[in-house]
N, C-alpha and C positions, 0 to 999 in steps of 0.2 A: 270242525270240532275234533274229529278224528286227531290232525296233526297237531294240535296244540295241547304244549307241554304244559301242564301243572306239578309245581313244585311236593315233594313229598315231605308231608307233616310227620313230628316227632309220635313217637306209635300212643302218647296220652294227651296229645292234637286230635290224633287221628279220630281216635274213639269217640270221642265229642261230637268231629266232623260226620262221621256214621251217622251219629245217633241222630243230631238233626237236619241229615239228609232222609234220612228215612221218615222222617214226620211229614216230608211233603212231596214224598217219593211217589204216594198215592196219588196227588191233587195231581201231577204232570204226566201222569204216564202215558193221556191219552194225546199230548203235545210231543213230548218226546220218546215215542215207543221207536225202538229199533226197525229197521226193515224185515229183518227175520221174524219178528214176535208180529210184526202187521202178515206178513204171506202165513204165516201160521196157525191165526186167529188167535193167540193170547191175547186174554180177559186181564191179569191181573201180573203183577212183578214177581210175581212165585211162578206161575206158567212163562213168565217170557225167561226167566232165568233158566227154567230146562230146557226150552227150545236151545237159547244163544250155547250152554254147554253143550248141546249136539250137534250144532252149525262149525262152531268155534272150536272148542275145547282139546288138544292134542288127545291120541291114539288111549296112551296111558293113564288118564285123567278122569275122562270120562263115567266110566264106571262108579270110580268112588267119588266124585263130583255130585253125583246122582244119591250116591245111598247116602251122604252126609246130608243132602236137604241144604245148602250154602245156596241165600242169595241177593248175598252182597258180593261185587266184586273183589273186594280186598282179601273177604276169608277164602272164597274159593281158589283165589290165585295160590294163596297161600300152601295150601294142602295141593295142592298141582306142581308147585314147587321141591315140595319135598318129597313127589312122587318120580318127577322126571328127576333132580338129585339122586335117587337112589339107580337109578336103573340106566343114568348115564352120564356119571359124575367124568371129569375126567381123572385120569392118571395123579396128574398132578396134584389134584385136590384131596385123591385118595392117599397118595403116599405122605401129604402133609397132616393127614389125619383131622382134615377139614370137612363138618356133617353141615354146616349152614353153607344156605344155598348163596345167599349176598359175601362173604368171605372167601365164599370158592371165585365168585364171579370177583369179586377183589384182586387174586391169586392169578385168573388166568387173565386178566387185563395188563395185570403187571408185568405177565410175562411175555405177554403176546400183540401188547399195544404199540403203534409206532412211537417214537421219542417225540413225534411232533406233538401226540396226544397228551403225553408225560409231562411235557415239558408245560401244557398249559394248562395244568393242574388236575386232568381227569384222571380218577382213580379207579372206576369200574363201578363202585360203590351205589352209586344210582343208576336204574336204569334206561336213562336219558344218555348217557355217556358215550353209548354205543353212536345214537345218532349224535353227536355232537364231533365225538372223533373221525367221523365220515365226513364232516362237512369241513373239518380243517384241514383232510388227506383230499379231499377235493378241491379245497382253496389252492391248496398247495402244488397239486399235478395242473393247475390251470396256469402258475404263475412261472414254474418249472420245464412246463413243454410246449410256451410261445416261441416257436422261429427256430425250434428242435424238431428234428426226422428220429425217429428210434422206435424199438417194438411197440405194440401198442397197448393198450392195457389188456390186462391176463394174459401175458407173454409168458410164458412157462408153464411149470405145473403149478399147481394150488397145495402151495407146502404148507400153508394154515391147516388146512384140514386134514392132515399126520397127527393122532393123537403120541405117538411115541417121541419123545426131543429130542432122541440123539439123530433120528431118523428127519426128523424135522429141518434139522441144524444142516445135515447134509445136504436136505433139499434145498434151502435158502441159500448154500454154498456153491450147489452147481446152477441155482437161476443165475446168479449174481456174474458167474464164470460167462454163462453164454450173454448175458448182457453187454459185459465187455466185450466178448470175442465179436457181437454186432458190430458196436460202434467200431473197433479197430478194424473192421472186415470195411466198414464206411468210410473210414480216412482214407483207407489203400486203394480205393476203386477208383479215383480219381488220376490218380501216379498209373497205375496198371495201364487203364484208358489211353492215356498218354503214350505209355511205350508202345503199346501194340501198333496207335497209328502210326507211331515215327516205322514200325519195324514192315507194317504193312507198306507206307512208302516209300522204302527203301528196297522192299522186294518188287514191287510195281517199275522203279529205275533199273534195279539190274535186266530185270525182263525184257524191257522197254530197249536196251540197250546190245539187246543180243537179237533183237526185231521177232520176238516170241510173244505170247500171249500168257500172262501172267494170274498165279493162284493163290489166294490165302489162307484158305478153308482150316479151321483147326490150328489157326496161328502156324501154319507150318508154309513156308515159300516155294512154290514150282513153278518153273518154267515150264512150259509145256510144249514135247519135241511132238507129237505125233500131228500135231494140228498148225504148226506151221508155216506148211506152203501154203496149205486153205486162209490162215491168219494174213500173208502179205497179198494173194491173189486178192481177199477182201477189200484189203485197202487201194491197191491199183484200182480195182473194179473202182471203186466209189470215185476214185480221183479224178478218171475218166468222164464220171458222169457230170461234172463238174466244169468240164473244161468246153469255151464258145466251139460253136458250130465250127464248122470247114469254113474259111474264109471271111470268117470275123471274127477279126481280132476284138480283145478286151479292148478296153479304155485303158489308154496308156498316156498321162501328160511327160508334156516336155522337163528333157530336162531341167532342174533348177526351178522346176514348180513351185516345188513344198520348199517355205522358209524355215529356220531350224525354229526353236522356239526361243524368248529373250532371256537372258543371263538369270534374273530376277524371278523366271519360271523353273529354274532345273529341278530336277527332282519331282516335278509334276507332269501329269499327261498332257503331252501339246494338243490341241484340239485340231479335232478330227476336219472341218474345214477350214481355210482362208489359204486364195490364192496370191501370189503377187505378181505385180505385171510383165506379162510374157516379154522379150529381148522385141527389139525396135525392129518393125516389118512383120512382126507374127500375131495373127487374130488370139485372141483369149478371152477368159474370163478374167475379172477382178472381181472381189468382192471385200467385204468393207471388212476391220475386223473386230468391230463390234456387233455384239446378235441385236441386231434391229432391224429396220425395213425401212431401205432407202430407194429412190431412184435418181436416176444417176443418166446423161447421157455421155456415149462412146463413140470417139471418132475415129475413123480406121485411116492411118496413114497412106498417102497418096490415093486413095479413091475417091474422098469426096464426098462421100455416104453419110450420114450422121445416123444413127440407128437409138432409140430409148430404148430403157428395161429397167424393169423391174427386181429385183433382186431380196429375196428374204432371209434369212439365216435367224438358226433358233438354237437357243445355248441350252444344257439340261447339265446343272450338278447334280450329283446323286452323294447321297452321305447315307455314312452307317454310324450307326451307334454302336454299343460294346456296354454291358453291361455285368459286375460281375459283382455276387453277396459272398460275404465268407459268413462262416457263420460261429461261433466262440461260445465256448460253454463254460460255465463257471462255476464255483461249488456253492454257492448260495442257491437254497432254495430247493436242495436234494432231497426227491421223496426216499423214503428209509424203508417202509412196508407199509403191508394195508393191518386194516382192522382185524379183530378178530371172529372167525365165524369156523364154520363146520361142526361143530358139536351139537348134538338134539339138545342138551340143555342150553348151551350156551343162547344157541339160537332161541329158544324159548324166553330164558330169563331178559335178556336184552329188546324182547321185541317189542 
C-alpha cells in the first residue's frame, strides 16, 4: 500500500474526499492501524496522529505539527511544507520570488530534471514525478550500458547537491571532462598494449643476439653484462644434461628416412611419424600412413625369416579458435543526468 500511487484530486475533490474518509475513519482504525500507533498503544486517530508525527515527521515540523492539533494527513503535510519552504528553500526559488512550495518544486525540476524526464511531460508539479523520473533514468541507464565497460554509477562528485548554479554548472562540466578522458584513456589501452609487446620483443631479439640475458622492467630494454658468463655457463650446464650416456648413441635413422611431405601439404606440418621403406638389404620399419592399426607381415631379404607385427599409429589435430568482440557505441540512448535531489526541502516535498 505504501508504494502505490493515488492520483491527487483538485483541492474542491479533495475536501469532499476528507470529509468522507473521515466518517468511516472510525469504523477501520482497528483493521488498519499503523505499526507505530499498534507498538504504542493508540486508542483513537487523534493519538495515533501524534505518535506517526513523532516517528515520522521531519526535525522542523514537529513541534508545530503538535501545537496545531492536525489529524488528517493532507493539512499536516501542508503546514510542514511551508515550514521546511521557509527554512530551506533554495536559491533559485528565493531569487524568483517564489513562496509556494509546489512552484518552487515546479522551478527546481525544470531546472535540474534530465531532458529525458522533460521530454515525457513531467513537470515537477506532482509529487509522483520524482519517482516516475527515476524509473525512466533507470530504463534508460539499462538500455544505454548493455555491452558497454565505463565508470559506474556515481562516478564523480554529486554536483546536484551544489545549491549555487554557477558552481553547479562547473561541476557538471568537469564530470563530463573526466568522463570522456575515461573512455579515450580506454580506446588507447589496447594500441599501447600492442606496442609495448612488439618493443618488449624486439629487446628480448637484440639480447638474444648478443647471447645476454635480457630486461624489460619499466618498459626500458637491458641487456645485462654482469651476469653473462653465469647466463651461457647456465645453458651449457643444461645442454650437457641432456645429451646420451658415454657410448650410446641417440637414435639416429638412415639416411633418406623421412619422406618430404606431398605437394598438396605445403604449408602445413608434416606429421611427425611415417616411415618409408629402407634401401634393398637394410632391416627397417615401415609403417602405413594412415593413423590406424594394421598388421602386416615382413619378410627380410635373403634370410628366410618371416616375422608378424603389429603396428599402431595415432593421429591428434589440435585447433584453436580466435575470438574477437569490438564493441560500438552510438548516440542513441545517452543518459544526460540524474534526478534531482540533495536539498532538505526538495527531498521532503518529493518523497
Amino acid at each position: 500500500m505504501d508504494n502505490l500511487e493515488m492520483p491527487e484530486l483538485p483541492p474542491h475533490l479533495q475536501d469532499v474526499f476528507d470529509a468522507l474518509e473521515n466518517d468511516v475513519s472510525g469504523s477501520r482504525m482497528d483493521l488498519h492501524m499503523p505499526r507505530e500507533c499498534v507498538e504504542a498503544g493508540a486508542k483513537s486517530p487523534k493519538d495515533c496522529a501524534k505518535v506517526m508525527i513523532q516517528t515520522n515527521a521531519p526535525e522542523e515540523c514537529k513541534q508545530a505539527l503538535l501545537n496545531s492539533g492536525c489529524e488528517k494527513e493532507r493539512e499536516c503535510r501542508q503546514i510542514c511544507e511551508e515550514i521546511m519552504f521557509k527554512e530551506n528553500a533554495p536559491e533559485e526559488c528565493i531569487e524568483a520570488g517564489v513562496k509556494d512550495p509546489k512552484e518552487c518544486g515546479k522551478i527546481m525540476f525544470r531546472l535540474n530534471a534530465p531532458e529525458e524526464c522533460v521530454a515525457a511531460g513531467l513537470t515537477g508539479e506532482s509529487r509522483s514525478d520524482d519517482k516516475k523520473c527515476r524509473e525512466i533514468m533507470e530504463s534508460q541507464r539499462g538500455k544505454s550500458g548493455e555491452g558497454q565497460r565505463g565508470p559506474p554509477r556515481g562516478f564523480g562528485p554529486d554536483c546536484r547537491s551544489i545549491q549555487n548554479s554557477e558552481e553547479r554548472l562547473k561541476c557538471f562540466d568537469g564530470a563530463l571532462s573526466g568522463v570522456e578522458q575515461h573512455f579515450e584513456d580506454k580506446r588507447g589501452f589496447d594500441e599501447r598494449f600492442k606496442e609495448t609487446k612488439e618493443k618488449e620483443r624486439q629487446c628480448a631479439q637484440s639480447c638474444a643476439s648478443q647471447n645476454k640475458p635480457w630486461d624489460f622492467s619499466g618498459g626500458v630494454c637491458t641487456c645485462r653484462e654482469d651476469t653473462g658468463g653465469d647466463y651461457q655457463q647456465y645453458y651449457n650446464q643444461r645442454r650437457e644434461e641432456f645429451r646420451p650416456p658415454e657410448g650410446q648413441e641417440g637414435f639416429r635413422p638412415p639416411e633418406g628416412q623421412f619422406q618430404q611431405p606431398p605437394q598438396e601439404f605445403e604449408g602445413q606440418q608434416p606429421p611427425q611419424e611415417g616411415f618409408q621403406r629402407p634401401p634393398e638389404g637394410q632391416e627397417g620399419f615401415q609403417q602405413s600412413p594412415s593413423p590406424s592399426t594394421e598388421s602386416g607381415t615382413t619378410t627380410s631379404g635373403g634370410s628366410g625369416t618371416t616375422s608378424s607385427g603389429e603396428s599402431s599409429t595415432s593421429g591428434t589435430t589440435s585447433g584453436g579458435e580466435s575470438s574477437s568482440s569490438t564493441t560500438s557505441s552510438g548516440g542513441e540512448g545517452t543518459v544526460t543526468g540524474g534526478v534531482i535531489s540533495g536539498n532538505a526541502f526538495l527531498d521532503y516535498f518529493y518523497k
